[in-house]
C-alpha positions in Angstrom: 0.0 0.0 0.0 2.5 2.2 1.1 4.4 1.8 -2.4 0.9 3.3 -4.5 0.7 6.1 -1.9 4.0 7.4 -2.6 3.7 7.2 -6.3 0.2 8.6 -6.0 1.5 11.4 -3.6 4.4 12.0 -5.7 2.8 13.0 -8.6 0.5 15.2 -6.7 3.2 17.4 -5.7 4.9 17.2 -8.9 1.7 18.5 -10.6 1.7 21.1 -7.9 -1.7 19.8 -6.4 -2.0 20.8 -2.8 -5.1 19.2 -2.6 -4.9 16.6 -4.2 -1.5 15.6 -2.2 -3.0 16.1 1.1 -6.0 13.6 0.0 -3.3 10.9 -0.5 -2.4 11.6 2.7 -5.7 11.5 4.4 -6.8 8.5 2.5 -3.7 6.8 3.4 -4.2 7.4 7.3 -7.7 6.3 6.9 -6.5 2.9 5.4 -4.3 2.8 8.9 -0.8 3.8 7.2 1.3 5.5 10.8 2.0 8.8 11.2 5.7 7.7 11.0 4.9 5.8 7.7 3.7 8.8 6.3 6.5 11.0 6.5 9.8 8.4 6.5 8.1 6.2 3.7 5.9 8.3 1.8 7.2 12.4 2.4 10.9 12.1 2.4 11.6 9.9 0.0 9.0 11.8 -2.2 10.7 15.0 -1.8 14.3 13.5 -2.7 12.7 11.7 -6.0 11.1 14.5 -6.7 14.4 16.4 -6.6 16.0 14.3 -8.9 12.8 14.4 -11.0 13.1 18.3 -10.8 16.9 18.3 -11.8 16.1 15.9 -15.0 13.5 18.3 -16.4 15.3 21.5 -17.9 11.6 23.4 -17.5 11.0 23.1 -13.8 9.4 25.6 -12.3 10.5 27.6 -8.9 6.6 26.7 -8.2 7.0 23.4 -8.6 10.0 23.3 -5.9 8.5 25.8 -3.8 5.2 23.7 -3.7 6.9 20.2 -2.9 9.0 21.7 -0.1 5.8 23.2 1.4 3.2 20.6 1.1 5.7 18.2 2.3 6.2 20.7 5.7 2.6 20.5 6.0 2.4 16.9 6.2 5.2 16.4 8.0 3.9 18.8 11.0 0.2 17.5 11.0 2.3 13.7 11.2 4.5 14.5 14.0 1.9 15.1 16.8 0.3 11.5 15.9 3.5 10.2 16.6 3.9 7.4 18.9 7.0 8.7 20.2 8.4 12.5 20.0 10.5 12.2 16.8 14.3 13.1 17.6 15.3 16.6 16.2 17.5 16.0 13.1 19.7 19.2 14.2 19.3 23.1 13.7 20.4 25.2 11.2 20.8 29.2 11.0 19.5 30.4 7.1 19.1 33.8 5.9 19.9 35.7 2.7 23.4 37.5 2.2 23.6 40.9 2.9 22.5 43.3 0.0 20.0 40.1 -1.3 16.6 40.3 -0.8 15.0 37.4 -3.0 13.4 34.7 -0.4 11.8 32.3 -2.6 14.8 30.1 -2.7 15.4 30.4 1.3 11.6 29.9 1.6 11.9 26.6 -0.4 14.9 25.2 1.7 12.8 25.8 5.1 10.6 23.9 3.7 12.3 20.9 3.1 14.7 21.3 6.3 11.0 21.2 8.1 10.0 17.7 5.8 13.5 16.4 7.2 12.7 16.8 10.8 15.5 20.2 10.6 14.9 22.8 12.9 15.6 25.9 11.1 15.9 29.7 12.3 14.8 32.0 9.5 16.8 35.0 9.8 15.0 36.7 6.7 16.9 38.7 4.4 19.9 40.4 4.1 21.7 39.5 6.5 25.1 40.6 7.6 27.4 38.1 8.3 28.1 39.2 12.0 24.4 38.0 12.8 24.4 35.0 10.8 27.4 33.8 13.5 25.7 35.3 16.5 22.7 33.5 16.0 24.4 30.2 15.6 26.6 30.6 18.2 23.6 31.8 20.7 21.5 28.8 19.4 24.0 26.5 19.5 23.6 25.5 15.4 26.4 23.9 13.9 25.9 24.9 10.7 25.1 28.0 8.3 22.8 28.4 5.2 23.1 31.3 3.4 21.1 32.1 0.0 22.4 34.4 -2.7 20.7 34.8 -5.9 22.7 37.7 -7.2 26.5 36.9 -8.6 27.5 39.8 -6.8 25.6 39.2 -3.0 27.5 35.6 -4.0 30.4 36.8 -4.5 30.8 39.8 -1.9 32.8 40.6 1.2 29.1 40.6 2.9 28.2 37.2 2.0 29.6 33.7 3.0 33.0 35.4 2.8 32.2 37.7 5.5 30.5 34.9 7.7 33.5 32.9 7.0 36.0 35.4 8.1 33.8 36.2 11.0 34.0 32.7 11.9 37.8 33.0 11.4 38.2 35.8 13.7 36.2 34.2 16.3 37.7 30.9 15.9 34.7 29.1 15.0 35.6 27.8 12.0 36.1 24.0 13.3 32.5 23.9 15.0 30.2 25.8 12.4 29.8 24.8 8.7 28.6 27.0 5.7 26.3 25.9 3.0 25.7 27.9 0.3 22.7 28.2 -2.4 21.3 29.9 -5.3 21.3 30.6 -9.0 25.3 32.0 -9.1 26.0 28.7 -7.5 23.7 26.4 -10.5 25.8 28.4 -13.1 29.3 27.5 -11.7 29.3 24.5 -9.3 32.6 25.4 -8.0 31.6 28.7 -6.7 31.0 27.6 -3.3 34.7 27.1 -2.5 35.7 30.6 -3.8 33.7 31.8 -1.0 34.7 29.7 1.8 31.6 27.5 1.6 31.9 24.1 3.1 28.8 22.9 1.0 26.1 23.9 -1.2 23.0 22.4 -2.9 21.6 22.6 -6.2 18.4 23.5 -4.8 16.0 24.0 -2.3 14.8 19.9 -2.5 17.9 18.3 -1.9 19.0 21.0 0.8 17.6 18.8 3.7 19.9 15.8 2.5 23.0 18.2 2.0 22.4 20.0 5.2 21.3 17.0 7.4 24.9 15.4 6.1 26.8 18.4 7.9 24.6 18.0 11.0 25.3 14.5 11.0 29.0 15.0 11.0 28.4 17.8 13.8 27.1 15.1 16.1 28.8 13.5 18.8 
């Protein structure tokens, strides 16, 4: 059963049907699929599959990622309170958009899917300078850093990662926060991200959770 939910609920999403998704979902529960089943069977693997789909497909829409990321938060937080145990946190993250960048959709698309993942993430909004990006972690405790650029030049600039990473530097942070990187500069050259100091970055706002749950994992104990 769970196998035709998935597929059924995949599509949903991929068509950008809200509605329709959520009635897999229901339907699903009614036929006694868990809570848990739902979002470690059906949800998450979606979202990564969905990803991949997205990557494939040369005329995907920022609706279409926007959409998956947020109908799969929606499931994912009506799930967890039907748990039979309280889920484990899979780790916090500090996002925000580099200073001088004010375009949210793409940061609004990784909450999202950090949410689906069982991520804790702190929205710091936009344009952010890169003092606060490191305050907030360090006053949160979050071991890593996700900052959004969608302009070559609030990539590139002394206000974006490379200020957080120098801020890091100065504070000797570096060895206990990472820094993950997104956005269109970083689609057109993949190697961007280590120009600026970046430990990471994802391709985009889908496969986030699996890129940024990979540098909380290595932040564990």
């Amino acid at each position: 059963m769970l196998e035709q939910v998935r597929v059924a609920y995949r599509e949903a999403v991929f068509d950008t049907d809200r509605q329709r998704a959520l009635q897999v979902i229901a339907a699903a529960v009614g036929r006694d699929a868990t809570p848990e089943e739902i979002v470690f069977e059906v949800v998450i693997p979606s979202i990564e599959e969905t990803a991949r789909e997205l990557g494939d497909r040369a005329g995907a829409s920022l609706a279409q990622h926007f959409l998956a990321s947020q109908i799969g938060a929606e499931v994912v937080e009506a799930m967890i309170p039907r748990f039979a145990r309280a889920p484990e946190s899979g780790g916090r993250v500090i996002i925000g958009t580099s200073r001088g960048d004010f375009h949210g959709l793409g940061k609004r698309i990784v909450i999202g899917c950090l949410r689906a993942h069982l991520i804790e993430a702190t929205d710091l909004g936009l344009n952010v300078a890169p003092e606060r990006f490191v305050d907030e972690a360090v006053r949160l405790g979050a071991p890593v850093i996700g900052i959004s650029s969608m302009m070559v030049h609030t990539a590139r600039g002394e206000q974006g990662c490379l200020g957080v990473r120098r801020v890091l530097r100065e504070r000797g942070l570096e060895e206990g926060i990472k820094l993950v990187v997104g956005g269109a500069p970083y689609r057109h050259d993949p190697e961007l991200y280590r120009a600026v100091g970046a430990d990471a970055w994802a391709e985009n706002g889908l496969l986030a959770g699996r890129v940024i749950g990979g540098l909380l994992g290595e932040a564990r104990p």
